[in-house]
N, CA, C and O of each residue as an XYZ file, in Angstrom:
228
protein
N      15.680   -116.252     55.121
C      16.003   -117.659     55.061
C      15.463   -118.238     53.745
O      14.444   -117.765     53.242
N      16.080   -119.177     53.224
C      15.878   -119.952     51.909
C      14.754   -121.201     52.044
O      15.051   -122.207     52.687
N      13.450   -121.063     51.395
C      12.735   -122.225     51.578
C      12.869   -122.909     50.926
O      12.866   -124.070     51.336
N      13.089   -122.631     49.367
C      13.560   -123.659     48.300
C      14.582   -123.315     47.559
O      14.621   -122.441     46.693
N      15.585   -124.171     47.995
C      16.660   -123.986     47.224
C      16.781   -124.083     45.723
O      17.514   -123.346     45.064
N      16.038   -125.013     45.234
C      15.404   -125.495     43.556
C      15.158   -124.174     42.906
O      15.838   -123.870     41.925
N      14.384   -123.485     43.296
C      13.257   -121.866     43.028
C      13.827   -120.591     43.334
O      13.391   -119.512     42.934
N      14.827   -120.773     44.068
C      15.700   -119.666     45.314
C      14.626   -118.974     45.747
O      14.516   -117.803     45.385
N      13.262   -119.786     46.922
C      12.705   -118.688     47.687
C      12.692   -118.463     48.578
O      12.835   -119.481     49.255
N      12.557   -117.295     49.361
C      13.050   -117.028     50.643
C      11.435   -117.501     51.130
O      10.458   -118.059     50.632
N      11.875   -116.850     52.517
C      10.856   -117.014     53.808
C       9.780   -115.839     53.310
O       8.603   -116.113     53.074
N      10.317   -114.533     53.185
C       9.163   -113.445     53.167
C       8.931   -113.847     51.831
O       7.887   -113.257     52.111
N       8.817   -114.317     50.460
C       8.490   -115.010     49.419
C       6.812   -115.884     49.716
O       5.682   -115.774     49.240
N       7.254   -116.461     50.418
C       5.753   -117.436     50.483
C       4.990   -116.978     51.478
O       3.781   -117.207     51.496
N       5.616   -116.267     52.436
C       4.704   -115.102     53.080
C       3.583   -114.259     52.129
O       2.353   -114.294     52.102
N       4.229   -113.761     51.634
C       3.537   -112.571     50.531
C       3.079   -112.912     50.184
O       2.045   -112.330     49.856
N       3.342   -114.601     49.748
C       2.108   -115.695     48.639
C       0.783   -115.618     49.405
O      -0.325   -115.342     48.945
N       1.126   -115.922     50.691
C       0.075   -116.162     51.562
C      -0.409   -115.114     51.581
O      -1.324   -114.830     50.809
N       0.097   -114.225     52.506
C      -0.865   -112.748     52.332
C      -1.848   -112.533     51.413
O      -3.028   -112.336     51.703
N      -1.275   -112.574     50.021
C      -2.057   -112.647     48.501
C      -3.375   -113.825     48.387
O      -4.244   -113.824     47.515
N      -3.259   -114.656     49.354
C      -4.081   -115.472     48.775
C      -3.956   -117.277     48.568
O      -4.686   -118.224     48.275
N      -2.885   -117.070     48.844
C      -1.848   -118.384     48.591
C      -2.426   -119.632     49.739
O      -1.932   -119.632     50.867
N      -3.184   -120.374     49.476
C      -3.438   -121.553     50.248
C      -2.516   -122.794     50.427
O      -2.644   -123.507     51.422
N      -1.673   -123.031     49.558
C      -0.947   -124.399     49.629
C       0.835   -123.880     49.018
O       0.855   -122.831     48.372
N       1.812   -124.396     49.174
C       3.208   -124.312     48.595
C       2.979   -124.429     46.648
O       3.690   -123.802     45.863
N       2.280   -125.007     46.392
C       1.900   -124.690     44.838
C       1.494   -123.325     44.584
O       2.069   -122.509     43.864
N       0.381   -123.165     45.291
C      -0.282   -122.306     44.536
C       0.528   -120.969     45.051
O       0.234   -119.891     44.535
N       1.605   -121.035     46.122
C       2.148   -119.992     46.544
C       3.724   -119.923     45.174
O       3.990   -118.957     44.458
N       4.155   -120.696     45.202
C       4.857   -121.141     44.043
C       4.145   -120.201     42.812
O       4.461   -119.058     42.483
N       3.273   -120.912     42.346
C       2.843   -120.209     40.875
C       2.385   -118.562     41.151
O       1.966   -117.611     40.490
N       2.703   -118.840     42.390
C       2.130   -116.885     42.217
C       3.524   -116.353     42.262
O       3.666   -115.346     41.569
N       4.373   -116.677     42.764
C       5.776   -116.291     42.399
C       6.518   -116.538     40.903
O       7.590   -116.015     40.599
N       5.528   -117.680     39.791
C       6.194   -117.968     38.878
C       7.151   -119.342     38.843
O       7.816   -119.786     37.907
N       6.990   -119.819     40.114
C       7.773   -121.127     39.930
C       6.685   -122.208     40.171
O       5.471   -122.054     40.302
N       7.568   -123.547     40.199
C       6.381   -124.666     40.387
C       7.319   -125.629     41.289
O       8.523   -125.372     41.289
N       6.959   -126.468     41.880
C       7.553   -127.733     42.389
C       8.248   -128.169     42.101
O       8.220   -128.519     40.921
N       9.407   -128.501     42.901
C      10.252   -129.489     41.687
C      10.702   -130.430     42.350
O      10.206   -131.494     41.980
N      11.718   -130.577     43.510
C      12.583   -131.951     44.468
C      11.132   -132.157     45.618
O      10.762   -133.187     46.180
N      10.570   -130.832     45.679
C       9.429   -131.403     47.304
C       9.711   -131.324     48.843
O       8.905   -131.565     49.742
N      11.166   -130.893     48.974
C      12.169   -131.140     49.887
C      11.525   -130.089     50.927
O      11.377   -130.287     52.133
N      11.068   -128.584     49.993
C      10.686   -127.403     50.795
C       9.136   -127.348     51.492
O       8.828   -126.538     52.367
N       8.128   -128.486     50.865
C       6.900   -128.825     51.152
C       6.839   -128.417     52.768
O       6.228   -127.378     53.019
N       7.069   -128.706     53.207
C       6.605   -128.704     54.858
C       7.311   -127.665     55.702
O       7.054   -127.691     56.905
N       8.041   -126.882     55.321
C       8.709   -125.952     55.604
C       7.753   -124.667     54.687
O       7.861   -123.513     55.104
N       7.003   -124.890     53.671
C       6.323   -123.764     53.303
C       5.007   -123.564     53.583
O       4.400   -122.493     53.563
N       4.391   -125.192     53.976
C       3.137   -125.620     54.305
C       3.055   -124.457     55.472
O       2.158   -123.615     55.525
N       4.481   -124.596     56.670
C       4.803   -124.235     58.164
C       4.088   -123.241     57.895
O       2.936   -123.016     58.265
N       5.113   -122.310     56.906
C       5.097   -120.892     56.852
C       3.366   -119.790     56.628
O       2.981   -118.701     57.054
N       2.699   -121.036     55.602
C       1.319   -120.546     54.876
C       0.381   -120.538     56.286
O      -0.430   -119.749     56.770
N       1.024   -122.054     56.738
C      -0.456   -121.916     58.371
C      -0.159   -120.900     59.382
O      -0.973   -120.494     60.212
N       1.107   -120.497     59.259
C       1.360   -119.105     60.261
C       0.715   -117.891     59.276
O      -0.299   -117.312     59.665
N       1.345   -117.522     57.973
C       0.032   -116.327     57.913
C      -1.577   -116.382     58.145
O      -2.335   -115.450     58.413
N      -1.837   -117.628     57.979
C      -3.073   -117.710     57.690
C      -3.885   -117.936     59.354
O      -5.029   -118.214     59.715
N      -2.770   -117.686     59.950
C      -3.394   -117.830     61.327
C      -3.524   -116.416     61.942
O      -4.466   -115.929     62.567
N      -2.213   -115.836     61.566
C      -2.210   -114.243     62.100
C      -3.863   -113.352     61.446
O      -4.627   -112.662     62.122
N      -3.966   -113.658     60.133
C      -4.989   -113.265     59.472
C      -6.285   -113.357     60.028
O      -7.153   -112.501     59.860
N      -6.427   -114.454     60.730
C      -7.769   -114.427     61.127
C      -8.542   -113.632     62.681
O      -9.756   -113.706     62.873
């Protein structure tokens, strides 16, 4: 599934961010090489970061 259409990133995209380390949709962003841009995907990637970061613990 597509989280940001702006960036073209998928779902397993900001997963992996997370996995890696990735605390917020930015910083999962710049680890992929992109940055923010419309905001539209914010809460839909936020979703995604508090589910790895939950399995993780």
């Amino acid at each position: 599934m597509v989280v940001c259409v702006c960036n073209a990133i998928r779902e397993r995209d900001v997963r992996e961010a997370a996995r890696n380390g990735a605390r917020s949709p930015g910083k999962a962003y710049e680890k992929l090489g992109c940055r923010l841009q419309c905001g539209q995907c914010v809460p839909f990637a936020r979703s995604i970061i508090s589910q790895e970061r939950a399995i993780a613990c």
